[in-house]
C-alpha positions in Angstrom: -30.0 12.4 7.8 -27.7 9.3 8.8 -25.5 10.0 5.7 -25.0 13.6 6.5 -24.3 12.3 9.8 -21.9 9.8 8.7 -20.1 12.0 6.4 -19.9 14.8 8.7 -18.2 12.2 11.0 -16.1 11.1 8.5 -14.5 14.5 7.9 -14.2 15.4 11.4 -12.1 11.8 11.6 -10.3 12.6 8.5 -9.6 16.2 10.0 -8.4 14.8 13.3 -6.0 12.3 11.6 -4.5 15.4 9.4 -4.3 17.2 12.6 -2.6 14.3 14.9 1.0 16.1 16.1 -0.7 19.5 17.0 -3.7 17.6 18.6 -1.4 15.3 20.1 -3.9 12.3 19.5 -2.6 9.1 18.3 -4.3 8.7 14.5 -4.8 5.0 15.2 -7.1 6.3 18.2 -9.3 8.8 16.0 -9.3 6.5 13.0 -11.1 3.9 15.5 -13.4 5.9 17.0 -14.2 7.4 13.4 -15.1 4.3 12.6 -17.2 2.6 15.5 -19.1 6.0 15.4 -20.2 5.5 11.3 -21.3 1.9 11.9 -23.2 3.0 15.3 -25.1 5.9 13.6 -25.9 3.2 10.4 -27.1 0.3 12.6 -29.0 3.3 15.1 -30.7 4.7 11.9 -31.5 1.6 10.5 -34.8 -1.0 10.4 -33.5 -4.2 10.2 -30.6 -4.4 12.7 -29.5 -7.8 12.0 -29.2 -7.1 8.6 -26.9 -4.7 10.1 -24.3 -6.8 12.1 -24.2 -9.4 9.0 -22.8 -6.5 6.8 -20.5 -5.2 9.2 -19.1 -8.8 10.2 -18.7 -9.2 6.1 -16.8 -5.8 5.8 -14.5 -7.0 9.0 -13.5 -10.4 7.0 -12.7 -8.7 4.1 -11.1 -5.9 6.2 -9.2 -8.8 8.6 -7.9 -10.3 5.5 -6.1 -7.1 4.3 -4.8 -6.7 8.7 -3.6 -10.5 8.2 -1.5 -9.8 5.3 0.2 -6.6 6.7 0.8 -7.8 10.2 2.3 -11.1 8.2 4.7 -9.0 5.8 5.9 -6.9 9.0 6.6 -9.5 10.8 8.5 -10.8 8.3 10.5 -8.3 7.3 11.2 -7.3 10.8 12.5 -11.0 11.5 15.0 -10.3 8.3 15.7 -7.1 10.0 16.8 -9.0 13.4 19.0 -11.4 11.6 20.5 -8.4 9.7 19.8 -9.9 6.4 19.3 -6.5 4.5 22.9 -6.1 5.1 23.8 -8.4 2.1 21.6 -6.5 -0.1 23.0 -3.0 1.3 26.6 -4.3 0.4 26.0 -4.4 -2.8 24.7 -0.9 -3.2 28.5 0.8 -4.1 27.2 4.4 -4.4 27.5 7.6 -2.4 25.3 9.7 -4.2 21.9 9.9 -2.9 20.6 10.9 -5.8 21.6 7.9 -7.7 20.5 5.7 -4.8 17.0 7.4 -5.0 16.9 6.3 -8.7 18.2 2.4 -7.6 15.0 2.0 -5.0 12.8 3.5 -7.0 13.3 1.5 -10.1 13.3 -1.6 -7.7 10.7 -0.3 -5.9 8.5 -0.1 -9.5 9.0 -3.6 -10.6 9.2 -5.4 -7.5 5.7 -4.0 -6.9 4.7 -5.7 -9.7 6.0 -9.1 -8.8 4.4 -8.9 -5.1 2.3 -5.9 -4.6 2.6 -2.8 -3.5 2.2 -3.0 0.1 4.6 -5.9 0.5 7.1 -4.2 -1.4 6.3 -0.6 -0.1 7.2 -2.2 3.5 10.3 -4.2 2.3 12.4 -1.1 0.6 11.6 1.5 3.2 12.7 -1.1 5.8 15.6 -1.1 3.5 16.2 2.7 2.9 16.2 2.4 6.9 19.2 0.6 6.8 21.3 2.6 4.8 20.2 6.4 5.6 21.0 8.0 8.9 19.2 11.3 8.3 15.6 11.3 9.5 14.8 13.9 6.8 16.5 12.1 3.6 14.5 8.7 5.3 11.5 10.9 4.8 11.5 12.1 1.1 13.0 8.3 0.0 9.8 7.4 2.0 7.1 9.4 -0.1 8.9 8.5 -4.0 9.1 4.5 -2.7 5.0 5.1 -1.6 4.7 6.6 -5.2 6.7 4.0 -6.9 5.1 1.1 -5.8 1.4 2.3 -6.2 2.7 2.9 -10.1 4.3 -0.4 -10.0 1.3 -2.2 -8.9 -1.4 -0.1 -11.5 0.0 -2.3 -14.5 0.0 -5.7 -12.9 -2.7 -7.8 -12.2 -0.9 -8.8 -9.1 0.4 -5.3 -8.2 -2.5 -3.8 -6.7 -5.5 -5.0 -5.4 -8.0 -3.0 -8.0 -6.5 -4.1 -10.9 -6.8 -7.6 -9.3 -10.2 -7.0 -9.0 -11.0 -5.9 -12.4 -8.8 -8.6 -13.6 -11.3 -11.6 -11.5 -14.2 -9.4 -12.7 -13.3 -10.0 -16.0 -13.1 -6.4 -17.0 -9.2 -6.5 -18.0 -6.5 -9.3 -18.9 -3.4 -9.7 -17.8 -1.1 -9.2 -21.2 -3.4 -6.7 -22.0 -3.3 -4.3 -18.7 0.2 -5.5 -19.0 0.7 -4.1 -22.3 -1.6 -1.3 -21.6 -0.2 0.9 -18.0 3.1 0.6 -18.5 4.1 3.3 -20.2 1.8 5.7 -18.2 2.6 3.8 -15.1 6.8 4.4 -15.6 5.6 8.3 -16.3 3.7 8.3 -12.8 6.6 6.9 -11.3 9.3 8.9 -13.3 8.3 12.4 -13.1 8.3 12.7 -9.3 11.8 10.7 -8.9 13.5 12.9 -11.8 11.9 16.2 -9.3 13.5 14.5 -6.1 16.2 13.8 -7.6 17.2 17.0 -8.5 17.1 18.5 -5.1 19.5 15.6 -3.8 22.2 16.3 -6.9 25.6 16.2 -5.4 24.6 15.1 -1.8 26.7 12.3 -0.6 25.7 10.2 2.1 27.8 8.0 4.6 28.5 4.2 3.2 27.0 1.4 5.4 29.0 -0.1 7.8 29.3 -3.5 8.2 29.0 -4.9 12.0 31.7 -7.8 11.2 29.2 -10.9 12.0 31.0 -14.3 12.1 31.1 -16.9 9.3 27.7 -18.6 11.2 25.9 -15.2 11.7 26.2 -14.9 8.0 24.9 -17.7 7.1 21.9 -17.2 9.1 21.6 -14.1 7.7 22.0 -15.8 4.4 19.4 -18.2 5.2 16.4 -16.0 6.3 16.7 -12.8 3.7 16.9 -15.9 1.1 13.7 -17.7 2.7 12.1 -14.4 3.6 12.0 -12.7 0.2 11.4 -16.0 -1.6 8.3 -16.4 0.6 7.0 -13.1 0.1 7.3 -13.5 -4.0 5.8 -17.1 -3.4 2.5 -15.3 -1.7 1.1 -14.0 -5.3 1.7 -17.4 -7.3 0.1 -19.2 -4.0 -2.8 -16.8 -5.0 -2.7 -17.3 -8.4 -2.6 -21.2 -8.0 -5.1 -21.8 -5.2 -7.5 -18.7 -5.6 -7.1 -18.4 -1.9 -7.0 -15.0 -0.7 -3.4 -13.8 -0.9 -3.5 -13.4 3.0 -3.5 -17.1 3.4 -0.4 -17.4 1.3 1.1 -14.6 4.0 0.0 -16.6 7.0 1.7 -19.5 5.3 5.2 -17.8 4.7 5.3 -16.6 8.3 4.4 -20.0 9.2 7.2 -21.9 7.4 9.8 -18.8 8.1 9.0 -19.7 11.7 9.5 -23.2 11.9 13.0 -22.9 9.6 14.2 -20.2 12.2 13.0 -22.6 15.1 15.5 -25.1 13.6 18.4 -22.9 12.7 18.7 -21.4 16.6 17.6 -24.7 18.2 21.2 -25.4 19.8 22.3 -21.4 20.9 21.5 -20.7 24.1 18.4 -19.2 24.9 19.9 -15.2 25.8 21.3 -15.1 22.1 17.7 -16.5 20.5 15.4 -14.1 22.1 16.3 -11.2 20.2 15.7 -13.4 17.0 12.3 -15.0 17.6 9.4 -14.5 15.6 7.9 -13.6 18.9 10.1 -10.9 19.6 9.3 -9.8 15.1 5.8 -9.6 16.6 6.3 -7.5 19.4 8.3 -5.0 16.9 5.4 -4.9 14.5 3.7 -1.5 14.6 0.2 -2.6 16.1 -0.6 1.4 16.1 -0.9 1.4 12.3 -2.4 -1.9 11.9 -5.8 -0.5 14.1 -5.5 3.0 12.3 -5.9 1.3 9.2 -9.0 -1.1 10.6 -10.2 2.3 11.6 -10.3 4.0 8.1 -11.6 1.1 6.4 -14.2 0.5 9.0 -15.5 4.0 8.3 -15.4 3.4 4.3 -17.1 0.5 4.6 -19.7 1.9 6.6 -20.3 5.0 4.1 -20.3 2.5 1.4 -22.9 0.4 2.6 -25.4 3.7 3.6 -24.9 4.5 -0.3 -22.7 7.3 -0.1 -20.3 5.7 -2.0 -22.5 4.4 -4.9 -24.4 8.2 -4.9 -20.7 9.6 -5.4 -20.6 7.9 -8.5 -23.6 8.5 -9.9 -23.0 12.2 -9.2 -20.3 11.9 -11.7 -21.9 9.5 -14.2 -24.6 12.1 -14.5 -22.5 15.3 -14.6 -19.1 14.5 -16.0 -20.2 12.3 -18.7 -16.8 11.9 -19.9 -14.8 8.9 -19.7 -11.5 10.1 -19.1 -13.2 13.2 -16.4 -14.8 10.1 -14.7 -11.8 8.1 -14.1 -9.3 10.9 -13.2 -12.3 12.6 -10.2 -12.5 8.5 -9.2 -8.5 8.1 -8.9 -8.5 11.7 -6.9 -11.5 10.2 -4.5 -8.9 6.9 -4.0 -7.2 9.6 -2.3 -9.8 10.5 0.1 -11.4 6.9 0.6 -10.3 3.6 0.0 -10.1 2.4 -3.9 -11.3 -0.8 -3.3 -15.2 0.3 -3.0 -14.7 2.9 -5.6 -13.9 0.5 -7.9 -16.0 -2.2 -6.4 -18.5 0.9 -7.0 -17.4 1.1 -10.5 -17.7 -2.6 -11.4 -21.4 -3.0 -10.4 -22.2 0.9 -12.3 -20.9 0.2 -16.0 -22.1 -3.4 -17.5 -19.5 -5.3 -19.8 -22.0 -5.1 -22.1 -21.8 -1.2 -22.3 -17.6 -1.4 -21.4 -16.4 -4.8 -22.8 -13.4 -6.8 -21.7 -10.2 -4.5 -22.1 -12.1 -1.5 -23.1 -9.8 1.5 -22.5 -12.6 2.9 -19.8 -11.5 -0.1 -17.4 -7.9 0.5 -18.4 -8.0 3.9 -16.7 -9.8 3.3 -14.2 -7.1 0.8 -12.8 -4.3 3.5 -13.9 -6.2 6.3 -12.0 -7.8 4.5 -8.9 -3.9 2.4 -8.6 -1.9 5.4 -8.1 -4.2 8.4 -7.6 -4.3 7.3 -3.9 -0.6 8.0 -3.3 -1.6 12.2 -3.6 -2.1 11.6 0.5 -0.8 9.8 2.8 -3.1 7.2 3.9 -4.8 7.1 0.1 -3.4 3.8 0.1 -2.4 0.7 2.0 1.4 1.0 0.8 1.2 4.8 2.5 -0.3 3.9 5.6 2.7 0.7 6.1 5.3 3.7 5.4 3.5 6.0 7.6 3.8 3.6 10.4 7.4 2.5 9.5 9.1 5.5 9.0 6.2 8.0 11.6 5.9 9.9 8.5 3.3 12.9 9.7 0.1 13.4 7.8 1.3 17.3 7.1 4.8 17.3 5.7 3.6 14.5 3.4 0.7 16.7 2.0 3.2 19.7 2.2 6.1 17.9 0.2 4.8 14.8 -1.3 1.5 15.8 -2.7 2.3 18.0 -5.6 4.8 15.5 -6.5 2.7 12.7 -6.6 -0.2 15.1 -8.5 2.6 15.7 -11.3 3.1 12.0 -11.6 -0.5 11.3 -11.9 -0.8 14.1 -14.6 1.7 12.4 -16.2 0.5 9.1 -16.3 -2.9 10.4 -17.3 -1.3 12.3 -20.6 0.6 8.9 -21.9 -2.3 7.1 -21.3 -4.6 9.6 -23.7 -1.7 9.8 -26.1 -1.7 6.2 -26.5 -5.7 6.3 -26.6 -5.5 9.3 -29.7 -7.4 8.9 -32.3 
């Protein structure tokens, strides 16, 4: 009864979110109630209460980890914003054609991902894409392929994405290997829906940056903090990677030092001209709005993964599908729906490594599918709820425009993968 309750709940959430601009109700605000209400009806429904509250303060480390690391790449990309650093990367951009420029961030968009991840790098290029396109509708489409791209750019890397990070601890995958493996399929995901885009921009021009003339100092402040800024946020996965601390740390670290070296570089300007250029003021900009939607939606997954709807999902399609390649695709369509970490946290605990050894081509495709399946809506994954709150991109128009696009990409990446697999 308290699943059907919770799922129920769940929908009604998910509906509400979908429905936000004709409801007029802030999706941050149904998101949290959504997800208050699952836990209540689990802990109301449930024996041992304390056993209860221990889960739920578990899920909110795991789920405050993920918060931390958002609201510590926004900030820091906003404070590169203030300083105007993005200028010296939009400088170098030469072309007028939108189309060509679609193909320069997404290509950028793709690898970068790899190098940091895919919600670092999903928030650094559309702050960018901010910067250089006036039209709120051109913002918008740029804003669904870099949400694509960097979900494909993150399914072949170990460090791209934080399922294939998983399966890569887990021991279900290695690096060179998934390396090897997703890139191909990964570069179709990505490729199909920028060639489609592309097209309907052919011939459109769009209006070259202008430059606000700063002095020789503002420059090299500029200079300064886009250097420090996107070195820190690259530093965050080999902090990871060298400590085993969660990559959040490594965030709260970079905003840390970025702080201190901006403290010393406006210590002698008087205090009017700093204000504007404070990690406080970074903060204040940050959208808070998106950061509690998302605690919202992963407060509700959580709470239907621990009342086993989760784990019954994917037994349903162990027992029905019996097929491999049918299993991973319906999972990477779920990662839409929910959150791919459970699913594939799911998925890990299902299938022994006895049954699907390291690098078996089962675990291969399931990182391909559950990586980039989730960018078919909106708030599938992180990198699509940091746009969403960046760029107020509405749950409709992406699921009216974006959807089918990402779909074809997926498809895509799906065929490359089984061609590769052909015996």
């Amino acid at each position: 009864m308290s699943s059907t309750l919770v799922i129920i709940i769940f929908i009604l959430g998910y509906i509400a979110i979908a429905m936000e601009h004709p409801l007029k109700i802030n999706k941050a605000a149904s998101a949290l109630v959504t997800g208050v209400l699952c836990w209540t009806i689990y802990i109301l429904n449930s024996i041992d209460v304390h056993l209860v509250s221990e889960e739920l303060l578990k899920e909110l480390g795991d789920i405050a980890s993920i918060l931390f690391f958002l609201l510590g790449a926004m900030t820091i990309v906003e404070l590169i914003d203030s300083h105007n650093g993005f200028n010296l990367i939009t400088q170098k951009i030469t072309t007028k054609s939108k189309r060509h420029l679609l193909f320069i961030v997404s290509l950028i968009t793709f690898f970068l991902s790899a190098l940091l991840d895919n919600l670092t790098t999903a928030i650094v290029m559309t702050s960018l894409c901010s910067k250089l396109l006036s039209d709120k509708k051109d913002r918008l489409w740029f804003a669904g392929m870099i949400i694509i791209a960097a979900n494909a750019g993150g399914a072949w890397s170990p460090l791209g994405d934080v399922t294939t990070t998983m399966l890569w601890i887990g021991g279900q995958i290695t690096a060179m290997n998934i390396i090897k493996t997703l890139i191909l399929p990964s570069i179709a995901v990505c490729l199909v829906p920028m060639l489609i885009i592309g097209h309907k921009f052919r011939g459109q021009k769009f209006a070259k940056y202008a430059d606000s003339n700063p002095s020789k100092a503002e420059r090299k402040d500029e200079r300064i903090i886009l250097l420090f800024g996107i070195g820190f946020l690259l530093f965050v996965p080999v902090f990871k990677t060298v400590t085993h601390l969660p990559p959040f740390m490594g965030m709260l670290l970079a905003l840390g030092l970025i702080w201190i070296i901006t403290t010393f570089i406006h210590k002698n300007k008087l205090p009017e001209e700093v204000e504007k250029l404070t990690v406080a003021r970074a903060l204040q900009k940050v959208d808070t709005p998106s950061i509690l939607f998302f605690l919202g939606i992963l407060l509700a997954v959580s709470a239907m993964q621990h009342i086993g709807v989760l784990g019954s999902v994917a037994d349903f399609l162990t027992s029905y599908l019996k097929n491999d390649y049918l299993i991973g695709i319906a999972l990477g369509l779920l990662s839409a729906l929910v959150d791919n970490v459970p699913l594939v946290a799911a998925t890990q605990g299902m299938y022994d490594l006895s049954v699907y050894p390291t690098d078996h081509y089962f675990w291969e495709f399931i990182a391909l599918t559950t990586g980039t399946g989730g960018s078919a809506i909106i708030i599938g994954s992180a990198a699509g709820v940091a746009v969403m709150g960046i760029e107020e991109v509405s749950f409709g128009w992406y699921l009216k425009k974006i959807t089918w696009l990402a779909l074809m990409g997926f498809a895509a990446g799906i065929l490359i993968f089984m061609l590769q697999h052909a015996r």
